[in-house]
N, C-alpha and C positions, 0 to 999 in steps of 0.2 A: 613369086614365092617370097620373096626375100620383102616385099610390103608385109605379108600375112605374118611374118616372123617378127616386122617392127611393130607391128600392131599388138602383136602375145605378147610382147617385152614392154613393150608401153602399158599394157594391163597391169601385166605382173608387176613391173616398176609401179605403180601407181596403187597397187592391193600393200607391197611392201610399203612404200609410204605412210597409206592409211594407216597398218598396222605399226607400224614404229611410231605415230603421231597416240596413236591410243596406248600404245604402250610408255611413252614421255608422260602423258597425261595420268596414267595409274601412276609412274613414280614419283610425280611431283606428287598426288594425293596422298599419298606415305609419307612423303618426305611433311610434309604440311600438319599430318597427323603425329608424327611424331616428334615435332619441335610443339606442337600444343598437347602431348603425352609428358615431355621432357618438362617443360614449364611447370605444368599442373603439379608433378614428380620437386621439382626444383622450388616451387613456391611457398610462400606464408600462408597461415591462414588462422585466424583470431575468431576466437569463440567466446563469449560472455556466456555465464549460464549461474545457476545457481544449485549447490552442492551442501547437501542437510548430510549431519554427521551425529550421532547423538542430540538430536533434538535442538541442535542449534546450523543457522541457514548460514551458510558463508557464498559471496557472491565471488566470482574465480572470470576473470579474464585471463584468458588462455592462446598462446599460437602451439596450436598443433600441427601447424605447417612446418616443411625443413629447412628455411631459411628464415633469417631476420624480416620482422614486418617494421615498416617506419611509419611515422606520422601517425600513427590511429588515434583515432575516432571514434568515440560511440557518444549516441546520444540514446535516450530512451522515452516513452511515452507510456504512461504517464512518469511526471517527475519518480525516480528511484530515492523513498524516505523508510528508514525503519523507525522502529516503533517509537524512538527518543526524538524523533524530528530529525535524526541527521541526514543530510545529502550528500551523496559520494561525488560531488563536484571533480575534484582531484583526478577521478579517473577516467573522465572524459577526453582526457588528450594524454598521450603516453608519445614518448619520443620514437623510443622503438623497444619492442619484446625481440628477443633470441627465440632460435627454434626450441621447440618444445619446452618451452616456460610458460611459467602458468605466476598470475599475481592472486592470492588467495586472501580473502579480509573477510573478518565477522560481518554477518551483516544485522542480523539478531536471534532472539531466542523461539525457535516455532511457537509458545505458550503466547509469549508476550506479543509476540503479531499478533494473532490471531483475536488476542484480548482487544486490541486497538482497533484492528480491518477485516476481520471476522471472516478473513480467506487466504487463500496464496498468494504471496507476490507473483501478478502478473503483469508482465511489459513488454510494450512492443520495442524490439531492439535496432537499430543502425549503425551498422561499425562500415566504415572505410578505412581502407590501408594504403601503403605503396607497398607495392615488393620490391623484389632487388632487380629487376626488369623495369622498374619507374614505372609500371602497370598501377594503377589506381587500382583497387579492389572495393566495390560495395556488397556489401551483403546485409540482408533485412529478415528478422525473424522474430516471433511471439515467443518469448519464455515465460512460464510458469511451474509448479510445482503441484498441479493439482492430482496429478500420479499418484502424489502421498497418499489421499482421500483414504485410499484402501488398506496402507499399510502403517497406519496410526495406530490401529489398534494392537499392534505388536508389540510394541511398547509403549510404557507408564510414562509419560515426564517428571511425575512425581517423584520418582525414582532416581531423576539424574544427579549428579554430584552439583550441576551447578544452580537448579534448584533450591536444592538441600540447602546450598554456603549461601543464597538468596535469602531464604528464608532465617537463618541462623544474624545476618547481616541486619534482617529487619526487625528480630528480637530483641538484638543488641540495640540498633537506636531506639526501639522503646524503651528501652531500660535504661538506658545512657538520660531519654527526657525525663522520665520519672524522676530519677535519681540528682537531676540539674535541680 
């Protein structure tokens, strides 16, 4: 008897085992889940994009992640020029963005692109970061603006203020050369 009885106890020891090893094994996979819940929660995360306001394009790199991002990085494909020639060299390397800051620059006037490249500024994007985990960060994305396509027609440009003082600005120097 007393064999049969070590033998149920060896089972049974051996079923509790099991199930305490599967039960270890689920709470390491929570525990795992939620330090890469916490992190994702606790991290930077930088966004380039482009942001039209009244008919003029401003380009906005952004961490709308909740921590400081360092070292970034963005490069773009094709070269990023508006309509004057210029290149936003400068903002290819940033030391570090605070959470939820945003760096926002002109980048040109929708009319005057359009007049130049006869479409949206489209680029392929690559920003790399560190977070505050020393975790490298790459992320890769297409931006454009062709969204707008449909909602141009809601508004005139002709109509804008800065148009207008464009226009007023290019009558003055004809009249300024007449008048030389």
């Amino acid at each position: 008897m007393s064999i049969v009885v070590d033998i149920i106890l060896t089972f049974v020891t051996a079923f509790m085992a099991f199930e305490t090893y599967k039960m270890a094994k689920s709470t390491k996979a929570s525990v795992e889940e939620m330090e890469i819940s916490r992190k994702e929660a606790n991290s930077a995360e930088v966004i380039m994009y482009f942001k039209v306001e009244s008919h003029r394009i401003y380009l906005v790199i952004e961490n709308v992640g909740n921590t400081i991002a360092k070292n970034v990085n963005i490069s773009y494909e094709p070269e990023l020029t508006n309509s004057n020639g210029f290149t936003f060299e400068k903002l290819k390397q940033i030391d570090f963005l605070p959470p939820n800051y945003q760096i926002k620059t002109f980048f040109d006037m929708m009319n005057t692109y359009y007049k130049k490249y006869g479409e949206d500024p489209k680029i392929n994007v690559k920003i790399s970061f560190e977070n505050i985990y020393g975790d490298i960060v790459k992320r890769e994305y297409k931006s454009d603006l062709d969204y707008l396509k449909s909602v141009r027609t809601l508004t005139s440009e002709k109509d804008s203020v800065e148009t207008s003082l464009h226009n007023i600005y290019k009558e003055m120097e004809k009249f300024n050369k007449k008048n030389n």
